[in-house]
C-alpha atoms as a printed R data frame, in Angstrom:
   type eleno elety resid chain resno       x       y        z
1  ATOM     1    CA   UNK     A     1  -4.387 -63.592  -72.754
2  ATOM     2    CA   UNK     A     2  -2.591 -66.759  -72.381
3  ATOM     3    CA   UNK     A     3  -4.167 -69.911  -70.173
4  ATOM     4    CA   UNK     A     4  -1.673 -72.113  -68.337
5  ATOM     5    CA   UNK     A     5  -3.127 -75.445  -66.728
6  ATOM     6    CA   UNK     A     6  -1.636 -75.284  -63.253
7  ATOM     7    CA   UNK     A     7  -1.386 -77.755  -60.342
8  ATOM     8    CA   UNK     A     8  -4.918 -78.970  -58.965
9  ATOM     9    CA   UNK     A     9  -6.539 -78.256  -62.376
10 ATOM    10    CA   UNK     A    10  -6.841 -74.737  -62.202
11 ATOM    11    CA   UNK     A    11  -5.609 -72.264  -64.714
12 ATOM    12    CA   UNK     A    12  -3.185 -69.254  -64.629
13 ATOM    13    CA   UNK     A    13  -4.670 -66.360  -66.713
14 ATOM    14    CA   UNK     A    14  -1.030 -64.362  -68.152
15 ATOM    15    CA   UNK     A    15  -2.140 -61.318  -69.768
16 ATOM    16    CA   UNK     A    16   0.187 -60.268  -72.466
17 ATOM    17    CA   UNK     A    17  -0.020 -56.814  -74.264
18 ATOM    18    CA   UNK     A    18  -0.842 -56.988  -77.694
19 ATOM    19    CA   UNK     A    19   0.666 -54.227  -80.023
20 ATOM    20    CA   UNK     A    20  -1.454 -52.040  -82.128
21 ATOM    21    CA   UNK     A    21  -2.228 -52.968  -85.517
22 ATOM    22    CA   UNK     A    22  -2.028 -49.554  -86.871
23 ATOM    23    CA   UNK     A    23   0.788 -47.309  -86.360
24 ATOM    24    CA   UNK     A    24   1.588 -43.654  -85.814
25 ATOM    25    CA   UNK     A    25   2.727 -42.405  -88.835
26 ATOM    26    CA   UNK     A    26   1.354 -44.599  -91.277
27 ATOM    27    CA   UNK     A    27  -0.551 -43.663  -94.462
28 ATOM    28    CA   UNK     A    28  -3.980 -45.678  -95.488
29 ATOM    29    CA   UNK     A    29  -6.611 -45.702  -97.872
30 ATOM    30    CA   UNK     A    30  -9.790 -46.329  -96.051
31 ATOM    31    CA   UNK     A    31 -13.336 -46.559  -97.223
32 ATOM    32    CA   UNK     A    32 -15.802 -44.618  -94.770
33 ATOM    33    CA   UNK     A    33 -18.404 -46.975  -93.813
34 ATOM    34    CA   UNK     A    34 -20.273 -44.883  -91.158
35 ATOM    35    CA   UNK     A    35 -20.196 -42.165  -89.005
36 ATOM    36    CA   UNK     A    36 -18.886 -41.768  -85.269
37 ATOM    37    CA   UNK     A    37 -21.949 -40.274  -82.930
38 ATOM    38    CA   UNK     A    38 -19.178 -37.118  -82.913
39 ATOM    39    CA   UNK     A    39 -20.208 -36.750  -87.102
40 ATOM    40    CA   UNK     A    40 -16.977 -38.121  -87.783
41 ATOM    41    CA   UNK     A    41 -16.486 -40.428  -90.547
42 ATOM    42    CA   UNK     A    42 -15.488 -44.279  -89.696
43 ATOM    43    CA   UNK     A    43 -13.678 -46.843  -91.205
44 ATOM    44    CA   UNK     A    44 -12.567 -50.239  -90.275
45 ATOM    45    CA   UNK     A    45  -8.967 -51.381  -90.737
46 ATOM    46    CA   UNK     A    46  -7.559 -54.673  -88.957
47 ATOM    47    CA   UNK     A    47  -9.587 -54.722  -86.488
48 ATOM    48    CA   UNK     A    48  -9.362 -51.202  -85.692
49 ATOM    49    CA   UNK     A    49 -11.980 -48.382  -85.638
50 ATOM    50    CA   UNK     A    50 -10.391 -45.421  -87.706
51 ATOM    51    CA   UNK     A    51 -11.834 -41.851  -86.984
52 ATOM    52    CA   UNK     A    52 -11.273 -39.643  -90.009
53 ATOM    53    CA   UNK     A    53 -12.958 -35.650  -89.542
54 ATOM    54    CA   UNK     A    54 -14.518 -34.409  -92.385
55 ATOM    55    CA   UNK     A    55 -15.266 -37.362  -94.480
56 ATOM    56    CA   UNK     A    56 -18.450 -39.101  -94.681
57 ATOM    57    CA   UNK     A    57 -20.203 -42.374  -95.632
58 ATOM    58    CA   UNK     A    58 -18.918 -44.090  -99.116
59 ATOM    59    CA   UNK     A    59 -15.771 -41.708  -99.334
60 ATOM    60    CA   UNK     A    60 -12.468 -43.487 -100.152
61 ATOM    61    CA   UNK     A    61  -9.637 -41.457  -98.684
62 ATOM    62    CA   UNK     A    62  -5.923 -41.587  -98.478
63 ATOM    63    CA   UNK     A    63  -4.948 -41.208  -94.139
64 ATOM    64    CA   UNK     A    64  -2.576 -40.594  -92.186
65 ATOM    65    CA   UNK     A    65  -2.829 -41.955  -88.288
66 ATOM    66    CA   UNK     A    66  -2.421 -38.915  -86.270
67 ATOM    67    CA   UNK     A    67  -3.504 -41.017  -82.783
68 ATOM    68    CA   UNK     A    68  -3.456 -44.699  -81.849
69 ATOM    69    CA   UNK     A    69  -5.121 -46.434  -78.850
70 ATOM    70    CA   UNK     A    70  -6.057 -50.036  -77.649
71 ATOM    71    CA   UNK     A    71  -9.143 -50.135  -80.027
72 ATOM    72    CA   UNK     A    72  -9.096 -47.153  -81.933
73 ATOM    73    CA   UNK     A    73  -7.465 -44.508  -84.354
74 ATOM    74    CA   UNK     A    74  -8.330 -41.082  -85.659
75 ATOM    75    CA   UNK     A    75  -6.773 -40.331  -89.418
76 ATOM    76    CA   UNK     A    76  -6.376 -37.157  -90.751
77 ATOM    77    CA   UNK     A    77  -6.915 -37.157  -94.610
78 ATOM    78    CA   UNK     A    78  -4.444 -36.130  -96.482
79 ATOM    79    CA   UNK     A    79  -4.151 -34.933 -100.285
């Protein structure tokens, strides 16, 4: 979100998108911090909540984002 100072001393609010930090595709090694309340393991990488099935708490894992959205990402682990 970008704030212009326009005439009359109000501002113009310009929303621009901002691109994921994670991308489809790409491979991570994540620690698992916590769990989702789903029972899924969770990790936190730039920003981003990573969902990873089957892993729990203190696991270090090697991922691969399956799914992206504005705030989050489920991994699937990978050997």
């Amino acid at each position: 979100m970008v704030h212009r100072r326009v005439k009359g001393g109000q501002f113009k609010i310009k929303h621009v998108e901002k691109l994921p930090l994670v991308e489809l595709g790409e491979e991570l090694d994540v620690h698992i911090n916590g769990l989702c309340p789903n029972g899924d393991g969770m990790s936190n990488i730039r920003g981003y909540i990573i969902h990873v099935p089957k892993a729990k708490p203190r696991d270090h894992v090697k991922v691969k984002i399956i799914q992206v959205d504005k705030k989050s990402a489920i991994g699937e682990i990978i050997k």
